[in-house]
N, C-alpha and C positions, 0 to 999 in steps of 0.2 A: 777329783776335782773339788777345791774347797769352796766357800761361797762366794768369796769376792771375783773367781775366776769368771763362774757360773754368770754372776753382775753383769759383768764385764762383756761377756760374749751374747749375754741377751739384748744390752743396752746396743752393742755392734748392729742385730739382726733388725732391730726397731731400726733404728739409724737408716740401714740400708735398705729396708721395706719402704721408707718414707721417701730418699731419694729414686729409689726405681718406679713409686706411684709415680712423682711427681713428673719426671720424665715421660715416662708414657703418656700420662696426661697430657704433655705440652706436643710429642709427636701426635698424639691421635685428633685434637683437635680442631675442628672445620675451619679452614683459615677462610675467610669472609672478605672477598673484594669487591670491591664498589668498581664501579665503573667510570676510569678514569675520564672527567671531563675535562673539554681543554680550557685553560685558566686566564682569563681576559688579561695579559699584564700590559700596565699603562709608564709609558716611557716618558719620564718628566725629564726637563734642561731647560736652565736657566736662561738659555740664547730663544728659546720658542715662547716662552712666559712672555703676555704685552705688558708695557709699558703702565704701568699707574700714575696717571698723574695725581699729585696731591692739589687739594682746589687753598687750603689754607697757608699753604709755603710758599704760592705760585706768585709775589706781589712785584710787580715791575719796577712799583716807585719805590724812591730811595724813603727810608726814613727822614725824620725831621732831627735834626741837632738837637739834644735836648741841652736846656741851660744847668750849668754847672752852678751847683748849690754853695751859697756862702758859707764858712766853716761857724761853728759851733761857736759862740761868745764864751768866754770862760773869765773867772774870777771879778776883776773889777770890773769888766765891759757887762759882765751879767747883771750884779748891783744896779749900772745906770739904765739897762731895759726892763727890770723887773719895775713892775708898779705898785702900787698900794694895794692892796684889796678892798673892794669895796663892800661899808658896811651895809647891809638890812636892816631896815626899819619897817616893822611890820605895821599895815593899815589899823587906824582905828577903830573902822569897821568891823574888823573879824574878833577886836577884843572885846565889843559891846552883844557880840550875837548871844544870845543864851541859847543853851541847850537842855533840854527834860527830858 
């Protein structure tokens, strides 16, 4: 028997030492059961759910028409409602007040 055999057949017996622990372990150990309680389940449907009414949607009255905005002036018509700006002329008073 050369050495790589020798490898070979020790790396098997590890191998197989570790799955027969492992086994054994999983049969020998205490399986642990609680004591089933019975589990309250709650039956929802959409037909038993009341009604919500919403208090902000609820309005009987119609709206009011609202008035229909005149369109936008453009080019010349703008010219004749644009104004002047008007100038500032600041008081006399605030150019005589000195400051120290």
């Amino acid at each position: 028997m050369n050495r790589s055999t020798f490898a070979l057949f020790v790396a098997l017996l590890i191998h197989l030492l570790l799955v027969l622990l492992f086994w054994i372990l999983g049969t020998l150990s205490p399986t642990h059961t609680k004591p089933k309680q019975e589990e309250q389940k709650i039956k929802i449907s959409l037909k038993e759910l009341p009604k919500k009414y919403k208090e902000s949607g609820t309005n009987k009255q119609k709206p009011k028409p609202q008035k229909i905005a005149p369109p936008m002036p453009k080019g010349k018509q703008l010219k004749k409602i644009v104004k002047p700006p008007v100038k500032f002329e600041p008081n006399q008073a605030c150019k005589k007040a000195d400051f120290k």
